[in-house]
C-alpha positions in Angstrom: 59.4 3.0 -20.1 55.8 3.8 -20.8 53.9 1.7 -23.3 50.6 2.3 -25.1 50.1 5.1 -24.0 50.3 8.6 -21.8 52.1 10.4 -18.3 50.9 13.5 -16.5 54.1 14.8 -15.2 54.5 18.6 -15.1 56.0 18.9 -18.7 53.4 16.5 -20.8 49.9 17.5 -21.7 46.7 15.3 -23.2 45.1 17.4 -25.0 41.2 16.5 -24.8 42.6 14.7 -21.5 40.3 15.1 -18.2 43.1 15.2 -15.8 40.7 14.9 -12.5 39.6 11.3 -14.1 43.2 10.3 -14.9 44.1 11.5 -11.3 41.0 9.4 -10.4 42.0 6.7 -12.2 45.8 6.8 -10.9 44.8 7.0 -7.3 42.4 3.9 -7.8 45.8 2.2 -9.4 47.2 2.4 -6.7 45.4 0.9 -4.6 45.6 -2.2 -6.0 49.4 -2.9 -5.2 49.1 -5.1 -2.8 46.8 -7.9 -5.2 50.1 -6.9 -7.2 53.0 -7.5 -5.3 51.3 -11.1 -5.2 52.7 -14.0 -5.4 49.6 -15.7 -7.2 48.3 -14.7 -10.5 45.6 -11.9 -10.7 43.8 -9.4 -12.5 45.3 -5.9 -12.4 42.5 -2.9 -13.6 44.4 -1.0 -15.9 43.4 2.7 -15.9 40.8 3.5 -17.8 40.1 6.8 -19.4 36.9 8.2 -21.6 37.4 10.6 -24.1 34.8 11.6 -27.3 37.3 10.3 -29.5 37.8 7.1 -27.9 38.8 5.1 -24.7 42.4 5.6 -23.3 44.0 3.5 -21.3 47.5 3.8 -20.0 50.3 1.3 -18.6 53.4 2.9 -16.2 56.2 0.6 -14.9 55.7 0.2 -11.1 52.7 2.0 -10.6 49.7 -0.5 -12.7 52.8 -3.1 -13.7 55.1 -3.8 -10.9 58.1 -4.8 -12.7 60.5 -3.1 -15.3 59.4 -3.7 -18.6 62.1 -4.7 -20.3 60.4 -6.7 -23.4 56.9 -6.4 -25.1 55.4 -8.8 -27.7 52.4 -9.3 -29.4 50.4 -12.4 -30.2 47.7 -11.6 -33.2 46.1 -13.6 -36.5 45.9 -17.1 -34.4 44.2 -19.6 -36.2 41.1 -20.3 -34.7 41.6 -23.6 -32.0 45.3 -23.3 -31.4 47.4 -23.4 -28.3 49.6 -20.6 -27.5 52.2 -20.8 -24.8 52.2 -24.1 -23.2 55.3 -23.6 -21.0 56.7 -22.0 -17.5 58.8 -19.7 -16.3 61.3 -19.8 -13.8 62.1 -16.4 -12.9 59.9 -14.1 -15.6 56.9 -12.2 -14.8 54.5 -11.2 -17.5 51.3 -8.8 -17.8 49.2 -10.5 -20.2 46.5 -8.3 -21.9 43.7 -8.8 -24.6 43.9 -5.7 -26.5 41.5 -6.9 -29.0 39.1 -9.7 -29.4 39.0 -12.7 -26.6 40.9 -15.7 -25.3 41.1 -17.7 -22.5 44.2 -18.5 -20.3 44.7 -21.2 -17.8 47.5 -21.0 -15.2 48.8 -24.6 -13.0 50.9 -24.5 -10.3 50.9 -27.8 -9.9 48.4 -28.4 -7.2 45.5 -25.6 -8.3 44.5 -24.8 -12.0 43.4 -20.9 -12.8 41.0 -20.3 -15.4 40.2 -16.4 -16.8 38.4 -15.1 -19.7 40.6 -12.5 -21.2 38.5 -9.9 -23.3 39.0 -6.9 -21.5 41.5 -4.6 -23.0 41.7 -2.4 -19.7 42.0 -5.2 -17.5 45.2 -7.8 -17.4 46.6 -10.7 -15.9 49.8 -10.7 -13.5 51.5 -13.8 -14.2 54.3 -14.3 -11.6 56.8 -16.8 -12.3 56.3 -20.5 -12.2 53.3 -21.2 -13.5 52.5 -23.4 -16.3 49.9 -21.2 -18.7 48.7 -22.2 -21.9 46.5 -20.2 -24.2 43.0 -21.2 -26.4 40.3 -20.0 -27.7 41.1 -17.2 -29.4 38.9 -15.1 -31.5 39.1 -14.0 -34.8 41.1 -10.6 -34.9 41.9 -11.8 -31.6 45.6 -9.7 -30.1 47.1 -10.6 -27.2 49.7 -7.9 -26.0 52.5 -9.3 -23.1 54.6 -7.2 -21.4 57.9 -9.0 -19.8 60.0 -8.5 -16.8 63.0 -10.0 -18.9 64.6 -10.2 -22.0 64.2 -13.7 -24.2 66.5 -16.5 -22.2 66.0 -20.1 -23.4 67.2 -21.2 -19.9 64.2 -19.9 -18.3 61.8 -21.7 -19.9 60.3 -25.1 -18.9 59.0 -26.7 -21.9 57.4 -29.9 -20.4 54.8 -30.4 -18.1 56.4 -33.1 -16.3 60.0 -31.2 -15.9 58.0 -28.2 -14.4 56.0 -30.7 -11.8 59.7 -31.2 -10.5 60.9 -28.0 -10.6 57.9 -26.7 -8.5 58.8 -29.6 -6.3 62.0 -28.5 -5.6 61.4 -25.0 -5.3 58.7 -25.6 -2.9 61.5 -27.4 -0.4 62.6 -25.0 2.3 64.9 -23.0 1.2 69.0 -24.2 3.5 71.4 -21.0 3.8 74.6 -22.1 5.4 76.9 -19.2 6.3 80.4 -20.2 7.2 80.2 -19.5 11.2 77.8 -18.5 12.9 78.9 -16.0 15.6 75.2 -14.4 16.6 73.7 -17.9 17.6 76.6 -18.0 19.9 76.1 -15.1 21.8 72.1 -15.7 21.7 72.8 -18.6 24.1 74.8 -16.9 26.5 72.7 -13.5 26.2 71.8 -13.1 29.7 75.3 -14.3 31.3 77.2 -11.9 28.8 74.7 -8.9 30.0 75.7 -10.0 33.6 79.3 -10.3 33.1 78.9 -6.4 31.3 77.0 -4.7 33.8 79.7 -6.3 36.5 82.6 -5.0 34.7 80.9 -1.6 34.0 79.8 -1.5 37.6 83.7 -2.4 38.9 85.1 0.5 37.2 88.0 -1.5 36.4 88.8 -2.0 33.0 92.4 -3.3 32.6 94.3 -5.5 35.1 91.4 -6.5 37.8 89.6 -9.3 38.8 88.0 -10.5 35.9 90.8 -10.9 34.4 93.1 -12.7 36.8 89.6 -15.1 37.4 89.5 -16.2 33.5 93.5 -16.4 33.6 92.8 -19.3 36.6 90.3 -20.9 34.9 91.5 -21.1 31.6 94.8 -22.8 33.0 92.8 -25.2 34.9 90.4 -25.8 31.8 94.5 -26.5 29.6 96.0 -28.4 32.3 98.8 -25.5 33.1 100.0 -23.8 35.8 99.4 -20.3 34.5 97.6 -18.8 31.9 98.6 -15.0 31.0 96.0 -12.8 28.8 97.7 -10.6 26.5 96.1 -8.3 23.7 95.7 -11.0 21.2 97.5 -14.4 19.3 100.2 -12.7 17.7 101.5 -10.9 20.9 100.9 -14.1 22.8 103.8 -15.5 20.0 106.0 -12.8 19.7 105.8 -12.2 23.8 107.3 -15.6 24.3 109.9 -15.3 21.8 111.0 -12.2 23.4 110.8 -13.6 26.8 113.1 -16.6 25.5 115.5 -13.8 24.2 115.4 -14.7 20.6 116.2 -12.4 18.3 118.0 -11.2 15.5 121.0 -14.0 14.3 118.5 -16.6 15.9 116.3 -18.7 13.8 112.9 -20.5 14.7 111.5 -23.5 13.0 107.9 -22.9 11.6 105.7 -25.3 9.1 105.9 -23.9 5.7 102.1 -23.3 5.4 100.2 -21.7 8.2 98.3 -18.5 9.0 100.9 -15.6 8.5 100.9 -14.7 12.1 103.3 -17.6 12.8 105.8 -16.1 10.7 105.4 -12.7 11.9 106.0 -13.7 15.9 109.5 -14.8 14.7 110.2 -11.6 12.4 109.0 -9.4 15.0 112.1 -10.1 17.4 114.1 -9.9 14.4 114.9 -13.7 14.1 114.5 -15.5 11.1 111.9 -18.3 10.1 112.8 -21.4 8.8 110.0 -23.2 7.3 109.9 -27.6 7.1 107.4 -28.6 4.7 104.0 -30.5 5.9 102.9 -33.6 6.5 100.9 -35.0 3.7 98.1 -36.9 5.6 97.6 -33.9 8.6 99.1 -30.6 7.3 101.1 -30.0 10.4 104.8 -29.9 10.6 106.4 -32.7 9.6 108.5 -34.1 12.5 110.3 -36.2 10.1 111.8 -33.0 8.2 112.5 -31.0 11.1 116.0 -32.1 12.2 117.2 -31.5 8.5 116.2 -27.7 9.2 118.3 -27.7 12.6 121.6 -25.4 12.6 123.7 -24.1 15.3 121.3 -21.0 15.3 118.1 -22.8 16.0 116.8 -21.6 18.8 113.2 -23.0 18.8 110.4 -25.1 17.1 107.1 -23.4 16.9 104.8 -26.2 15.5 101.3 -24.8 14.5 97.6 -27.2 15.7 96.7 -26.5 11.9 92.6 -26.3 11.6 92.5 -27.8 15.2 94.4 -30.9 14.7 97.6 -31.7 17.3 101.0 -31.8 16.0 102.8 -34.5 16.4 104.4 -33.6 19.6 106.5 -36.4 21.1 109.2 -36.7 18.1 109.1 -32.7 17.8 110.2 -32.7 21.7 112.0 -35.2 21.4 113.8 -33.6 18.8 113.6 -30.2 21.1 115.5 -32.2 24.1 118.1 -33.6 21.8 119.3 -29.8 20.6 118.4 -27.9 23.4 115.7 -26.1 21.7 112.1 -24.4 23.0 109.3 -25.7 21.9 106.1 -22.9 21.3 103.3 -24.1 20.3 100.9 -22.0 18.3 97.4 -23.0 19.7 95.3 -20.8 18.3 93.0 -22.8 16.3 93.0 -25.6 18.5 91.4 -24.7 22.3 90.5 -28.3 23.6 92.1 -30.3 21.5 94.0 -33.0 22.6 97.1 -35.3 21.9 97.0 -38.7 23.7 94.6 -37.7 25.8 96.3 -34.0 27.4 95.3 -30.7 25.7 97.0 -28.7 23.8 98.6 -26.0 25.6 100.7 -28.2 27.9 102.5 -30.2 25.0 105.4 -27.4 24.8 107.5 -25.5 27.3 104.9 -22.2 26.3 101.7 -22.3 23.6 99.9 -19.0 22.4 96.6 -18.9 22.1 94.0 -16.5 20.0 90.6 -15.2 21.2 89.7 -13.6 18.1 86.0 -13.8 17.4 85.6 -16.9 15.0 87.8 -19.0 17.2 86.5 -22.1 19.3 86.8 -19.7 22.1 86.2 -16.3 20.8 85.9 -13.0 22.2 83.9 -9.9 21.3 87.1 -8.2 19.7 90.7 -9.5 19.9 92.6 -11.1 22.8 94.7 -13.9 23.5 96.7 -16.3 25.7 99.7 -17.9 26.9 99.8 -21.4 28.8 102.9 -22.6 30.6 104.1 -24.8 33.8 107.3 -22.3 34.1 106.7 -20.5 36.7 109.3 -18.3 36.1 108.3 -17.6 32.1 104.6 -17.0 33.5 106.9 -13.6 35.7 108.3 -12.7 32.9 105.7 -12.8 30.5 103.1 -10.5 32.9 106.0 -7.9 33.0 106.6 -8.0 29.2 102.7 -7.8 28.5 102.6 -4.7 31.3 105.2 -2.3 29.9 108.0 -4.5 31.5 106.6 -3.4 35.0 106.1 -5.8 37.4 105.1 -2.9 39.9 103.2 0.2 39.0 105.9 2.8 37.5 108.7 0.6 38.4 109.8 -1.0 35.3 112.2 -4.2 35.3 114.9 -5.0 33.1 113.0 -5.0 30.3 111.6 -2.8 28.0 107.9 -4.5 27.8 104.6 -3.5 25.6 101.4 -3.0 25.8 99.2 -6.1 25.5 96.5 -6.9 28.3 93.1 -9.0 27.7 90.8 -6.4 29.2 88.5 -7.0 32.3 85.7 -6.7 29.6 87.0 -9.6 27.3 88.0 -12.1 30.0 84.2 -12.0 31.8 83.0 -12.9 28.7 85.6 -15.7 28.1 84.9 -17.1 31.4 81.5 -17.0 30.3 82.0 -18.8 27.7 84.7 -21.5 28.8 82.5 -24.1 30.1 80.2 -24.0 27.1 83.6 -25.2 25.3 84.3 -29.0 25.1 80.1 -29.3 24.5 80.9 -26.9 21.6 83.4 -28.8 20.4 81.9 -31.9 20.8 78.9 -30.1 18.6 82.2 -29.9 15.6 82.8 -33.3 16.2 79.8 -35.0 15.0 79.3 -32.4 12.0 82.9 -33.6 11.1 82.1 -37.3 11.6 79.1 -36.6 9.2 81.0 -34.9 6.6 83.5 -37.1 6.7 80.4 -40.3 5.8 78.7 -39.0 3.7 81.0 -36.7 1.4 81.8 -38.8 -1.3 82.8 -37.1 -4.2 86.0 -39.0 -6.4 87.7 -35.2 -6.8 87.6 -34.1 -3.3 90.4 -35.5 -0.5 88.9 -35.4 2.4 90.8 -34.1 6.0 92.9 -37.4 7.9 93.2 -37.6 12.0 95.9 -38.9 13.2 95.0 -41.9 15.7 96.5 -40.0 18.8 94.9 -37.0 18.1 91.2 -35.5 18.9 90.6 -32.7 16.4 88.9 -29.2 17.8 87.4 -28.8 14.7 88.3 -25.4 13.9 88.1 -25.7 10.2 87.0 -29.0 8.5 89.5 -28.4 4.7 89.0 -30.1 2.0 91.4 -30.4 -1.3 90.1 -30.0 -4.6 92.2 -29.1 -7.7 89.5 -27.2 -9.2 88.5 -25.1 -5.8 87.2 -21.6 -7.0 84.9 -24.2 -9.1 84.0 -25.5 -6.0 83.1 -22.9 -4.0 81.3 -21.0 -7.2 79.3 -24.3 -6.5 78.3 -24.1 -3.1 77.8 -20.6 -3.5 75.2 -21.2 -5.5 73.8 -23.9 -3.4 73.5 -20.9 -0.6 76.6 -22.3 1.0 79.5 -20.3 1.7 82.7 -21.6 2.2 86.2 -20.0 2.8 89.9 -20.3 2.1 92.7 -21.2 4.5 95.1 -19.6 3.2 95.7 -19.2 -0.3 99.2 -18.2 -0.7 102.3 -19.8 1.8 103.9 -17.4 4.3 107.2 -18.4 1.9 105.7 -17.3 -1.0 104.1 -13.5 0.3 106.3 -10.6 -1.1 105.9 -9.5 2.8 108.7 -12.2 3.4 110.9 -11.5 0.2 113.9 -10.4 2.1 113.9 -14.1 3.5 116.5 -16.6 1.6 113.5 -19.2 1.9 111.2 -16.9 -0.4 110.7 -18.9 -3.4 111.3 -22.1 -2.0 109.9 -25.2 -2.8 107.8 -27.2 -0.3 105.6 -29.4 -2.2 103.4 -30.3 0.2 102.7 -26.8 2.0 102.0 -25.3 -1.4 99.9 -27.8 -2.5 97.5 -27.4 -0.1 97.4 -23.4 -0.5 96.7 -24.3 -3.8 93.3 -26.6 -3.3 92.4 -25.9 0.3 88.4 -24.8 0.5 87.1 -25.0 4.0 83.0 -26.2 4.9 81.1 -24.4 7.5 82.0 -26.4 10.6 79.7 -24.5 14.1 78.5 -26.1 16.8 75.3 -24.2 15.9 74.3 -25.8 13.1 71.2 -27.6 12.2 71.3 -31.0 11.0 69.2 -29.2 7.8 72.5 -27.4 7.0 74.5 -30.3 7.9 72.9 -32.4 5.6 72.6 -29.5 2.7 76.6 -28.6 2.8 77.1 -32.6 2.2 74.4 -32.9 -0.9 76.2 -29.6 -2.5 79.8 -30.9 -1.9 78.6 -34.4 -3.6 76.6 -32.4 -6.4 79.7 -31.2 -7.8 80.7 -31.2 -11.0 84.0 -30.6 -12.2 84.7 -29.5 -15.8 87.4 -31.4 -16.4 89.3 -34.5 -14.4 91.8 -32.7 -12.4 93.1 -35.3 -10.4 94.5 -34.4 -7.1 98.3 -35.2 -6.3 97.6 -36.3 -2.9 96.1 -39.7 -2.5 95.5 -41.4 0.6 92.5 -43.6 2.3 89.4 -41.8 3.2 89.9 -39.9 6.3 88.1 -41.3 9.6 86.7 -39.6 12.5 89.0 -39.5 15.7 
């Protein structure tokens, strides 16, 4: 858009036009950017060009006004003492020009007043947004001519003085982004240990099956209590490799909660046995023990409960349960490294547990990897000949027709790297969680429960809320982001359609796929964000009273 006035491309002549002076005059434009890019009011020159007919002065977007023009208006015939304009802007900026006459202009921010004497027609006033200007003074045949970054909206106007005193108030707060996890600040800490532990590994020439990874195996086993620790390729293999090594398989059928990450589901399918899913506890999201013996038939083979968000199952009735049927017990572990269950970690609960490394984990790695814990001795055998191509010894293969899926030398140094920093991590979740769980109070949103025996690893702090895309359009806005785990049950995805249990009801399971928004939970956080993520949670405002079906006492920190 060009207003008022006249361009010197290729195709466009002035005739009567001295183009070295409007080149002049261009050039000099330019130059004064910077004062316009601004974020204080200030006079902008505005080209000027003489002619024997006349002055001409001429107005380009970006180059003398540096914003699209997208409105123009014109303020003329005001009675002599009125006020013109006594408002503010939130977001609008504005070139303000006297093209006849004079008037005067006063800008506040709140803190400094701005007084100019507008009665230059080739010079104007950048007004960037939030000010409070008012107009007087004007002339008779007095016109004021504004050009407007936006179209008319009602909601960007601040009409009293007092409102906009506020509103500069709280714009002038630092500004809180809380992303969900923050995986950089993580690596920041460790820096020069991870650069070590690369240049070793790149040094050793040995990539797959050395040292650093039979060192992280030993010390991760140690760090869960176990025996043995074997790193496979990632959590799904560390699942579906104990399934296998268990020889389950098609005709067989494994007991899994009826909400979890789909990976659960898919161990089980992978060896071609069938999934049978036993609806959640209301007050923890885990399996319910209390359901599962319902869901035992003569083709159970084992119970894989799930450490949902990075609270413990309730492990002694579900191995209890185990002993009485003869079943296995695999626990999938992957949200939940350090966690514990009356007072042992997680990882020694079950006769095997998998474990994930993926890179937003408790214990991530740069890429995917993954675990498997056990005090069998002669599971751990089996399971580094299954992960190995079933070979226990270079081109000899063993009964077994095995895969490929080995943690590399390169992800297990910077695992090790990384384990001790773990339990302070954790305990870094902890106390976000214990804060959260204070000082959220909101009457729509349940908050997560911890069962007595349990201490939580914090992978993922849910919350329930019936109205929770509203929610999370909420703390969007508030520079919060917040995601959901998981949205739709394993049951219900048409990748399980074949199953007899697709379609299913489980009340519980679905209605936490339903309401389920997750806060950021990181043990880098700062007590800033913290304390942000709260206020927005509590700021919320549902449209409508959408009571959740769910009610139990506040939850309490382990």
């Amino acid at each position: 858009m060009y207003s008022c006035l006249a361009r010197t491309g290729k195709n466009m002549y002035v005739p009567g036009l001295n183009r070295r002076a409007f080149t002049k005059a261009r050039i000099y434009n330019l130059h004064t950017m910077f004062f316009m890019n601004s974020t204080k009011p200030c006079i902008i020159d505005i080209p000027k060009v003489a002619d024997v007919r006349g002055n001409l002065s001429f107005i380009e977007e970006h180059v003398n006004v540096p914003f699209p023009i997208k409105r123009i208006y014109y303020l003329y015939d005001v009675p002599g003492g009125e006020d013109r304009g006594a408002h503010a802007h939130k977001n609008l900026k504005q070139l303000i020009i006297p093209l006849a006459g004079s008037f005067d202009l006063t800008l506040k921010d709140g803190k400094e007043t701005y007084h100019y004497s507008m009665n230059r027609a080739n010079r104007g006033l950048l007004v960037p947004p939030g000010y409070w200007r008012l107009l007087d003074n004007f002339t008779s045949g007095a016109v004021c001519l504004v050009l407007a970054s936006e179209l008319y909206d009602e909601d960007d106007y601040i009409r009293d003085y007092d409102d906009f005193l506020v509103w500069r108030q709280e714009q002038e707060k630092p500004k809180v982004t809380v992303p969900f996890l923050d995986v950089v600040s993580t690596y920041r800490t460790l820096a020069p240990q991870m650069q070590q532990a690369f240049t070793r590994v790149g040094e050793a020439g040995q990539y797959i099956m050395g040292p650093e990874l039979e060192s992280f195996e030993q010390a991760f086993a140690r760090y869960c209590g176990a025996r043995h620790a074997i790193g496979v390729g990632n959590g799904l293999d560390a699942l579906t490799l104990c399934l296998r090594a268990w020889d389950i398989g098609p005709g067989d059928e494994v007991i899994v909660p009826a909400h979890t990450f789909v990976a659960t589901w898919l161990a089980v399918t992978a060896v071609g046995a069938t999934p049978v899913p036993v609806d959640l506890n209301e007050n923890t999201y885990n399996i319910d023990p209390a359901r599962i013996e319902a869901a035992i038939t003569s083709r159970t083979k084992a119970i894989m409960p799930v450490h949902l968000y990075g609270q413990p199952s309730d492990m002694d009735p579900i191995m209890a349960l185990a002993k009485k049927h003869s079943l296995k017990v695999l626990e999938d572990a992957a949200q939940a490294h350090g966690a514990l269950y009356k007072e042992e970690r997680v990882g020694t609960l079950g006769d095997a547990a998998g474990f994930s490394f993926y890179p937003g984990k408790n214990l991530g790695a740069f890429g995917d990897g993954g675990a498997i814990t056990t005090q069998d001795a002669k599971l751990a055998k089996k399971l580094r000949s299954l992960r190995n191509y079933g070979s226990s010894v270079k081109y000899i293969h063993d009964d077994l027709q095995g895969t490929n899926s080995r943690l590399d030398e390169l992800q297990a140094a910077f695992l090790k790297v990384k384990l001790p920093q773990l339990d302070a991590w954790n305990t870094e979740r902890q106390k976000i969680a214990e804060y959260y769980l204070e000082h959220i109070n909101h009457p729509d949103i349940l908050l997560p429960s911890i069962d007595e025996n349990c201490v939580s690893a914090w992978h993922i702090f849910p919350v329930l809320c019936a109205d929770r895309d509203a929610l999370q359009a909420h703390l969007k806005a508030q520079d919060v982001q917040s995601l959901v785990h998981y949205p739709v049950t394993p049951g219900n995805q048409k990748a399980f359609s074949s199953l007899q249990v697709n379609g299913a009801h489980y009340p519980n399971a679905e209605h936490l796929a339903a309401t389920e928004l997750s806060l950021p939970i990181g043990p880098h956080m700062t007590r800033a964000q913290v304390e942000h993520v709260a206020q927005a949670v509590n700021a919320f405002a549902m449209a409508a009273a959408q009571p959740l079906r769910l009610v139990r006492k506040k939850a309490r920190a382990a």
